[in-house]
Structures are given as structure tokens and as C-alpha cells.
FIMI-324659 format. One record per residue (C-alpha): residue in three letters; x, y, z. Coordinates in steps of 0.1 Angstrom, whole numbers. Example, Ala and Ser with C-alpha at 12.3 -4.5 7.8 and 13.67 -1.06 7.14 Angstrom:
2
 res     u     v     w
 ALA   123   -45    78
 SER   137   -11    71
***
This chain:
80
 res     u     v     w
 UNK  -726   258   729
 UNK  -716   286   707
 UNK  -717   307   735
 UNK  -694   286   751
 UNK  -672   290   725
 UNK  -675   327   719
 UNK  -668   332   759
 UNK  -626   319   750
 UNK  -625   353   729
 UNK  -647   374   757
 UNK  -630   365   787
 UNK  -600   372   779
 UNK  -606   403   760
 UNK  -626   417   793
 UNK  -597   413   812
 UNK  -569   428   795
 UNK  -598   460   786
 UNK  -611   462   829
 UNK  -571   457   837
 UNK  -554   484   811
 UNK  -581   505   800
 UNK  -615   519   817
 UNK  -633   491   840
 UNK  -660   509   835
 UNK  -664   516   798
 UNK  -649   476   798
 UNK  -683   464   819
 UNK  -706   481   800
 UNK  -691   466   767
 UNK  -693   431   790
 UNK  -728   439   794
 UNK  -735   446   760
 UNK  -717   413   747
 UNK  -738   398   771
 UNK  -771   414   756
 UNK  -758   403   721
 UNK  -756   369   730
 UNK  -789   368   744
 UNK  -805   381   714
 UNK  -783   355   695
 UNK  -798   327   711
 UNK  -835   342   712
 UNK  -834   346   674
 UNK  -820   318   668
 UNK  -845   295   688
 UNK  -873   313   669
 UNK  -857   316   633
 UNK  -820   306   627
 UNK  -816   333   599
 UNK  -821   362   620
 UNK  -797   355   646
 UNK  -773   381   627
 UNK  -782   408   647
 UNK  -773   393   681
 UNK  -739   385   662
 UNK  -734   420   652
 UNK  -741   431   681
 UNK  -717   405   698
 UNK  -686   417   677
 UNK  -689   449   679
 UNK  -689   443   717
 UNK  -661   426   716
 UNK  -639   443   690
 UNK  -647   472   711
 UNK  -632   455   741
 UNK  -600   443   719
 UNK  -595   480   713
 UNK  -595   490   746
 UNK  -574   459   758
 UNK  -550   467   731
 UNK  -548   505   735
 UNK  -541   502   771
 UNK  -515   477   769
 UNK  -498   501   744
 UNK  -495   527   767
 UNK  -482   511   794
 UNK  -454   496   776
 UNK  -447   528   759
 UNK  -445   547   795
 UNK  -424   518   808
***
């Protein structure tokens, strides 16, 4: 379920970063969200107090793509 939730932020944020900036720098931080999460739910299954790595790993993904997103939308309503 928290993945669930965490996806609402993702999705959109791997859209605006694959439309405006790099699709390809914007898959690979997809992929590595996606290998955050995983590693969120693994630790957590085993020991809910070590599922901070996963999470760090998760935003960092995502801030990364909220960067991007954001950059590229800058520029293209600064060349407009």
C-alpha cells in the first residue's frame, strides 16, 4: 500500500522529467525508484526499522526526477 501511495508523486514526476528533460537519464532514475522501493518493502518484511535505506534511496530518485521535470519545464517556457 505505501507503494501505492508513493507511485501519485512518481508518476507524475516521470512524466514531466521523460517529456521536458532526458528520457533516458528520466528511466534510469524510474529504474532506480523502482529499486528503492523494492528494497523498501524487502526490509521492511524482514525488520521494519531498516526500511530507511530503500526510503533514501526512493527520494533521492525521485527528487532527482523533480529536478529534471522542473528544469526542463523552465527552459521551455523561458525559450517560448
Amino acid at each position: 500500500m505505501n507503494t501505492l501511495e508513493a507511485s501519485v508523486m512518481f508518476l507524475p514526476a516521470l512524466w514531466l522529467a521523460g517529456a521536458y528533460g532526458d528520457p533516458a537519464w528520466a528511466a534510469g532514475f524510474g529504474a532506480f525508484w523502482l529499486v528503492g522501493r523494492v528494497l523498501y518493502a524487502v526490509m521492511h518484511a524482514r525488520d521494519a526499522q531498516r526500511r530507511g535505506e530503500g526510503f533514501v534511496i526512493t527520494l533521492l530518485a525521485l527528487s532527482a526526477l523533480l529536478v529534471q521535470g522542473g528544469w526542463g519545464i523552465a527552459k521551455a517556457l523561458l525559450a517560448a
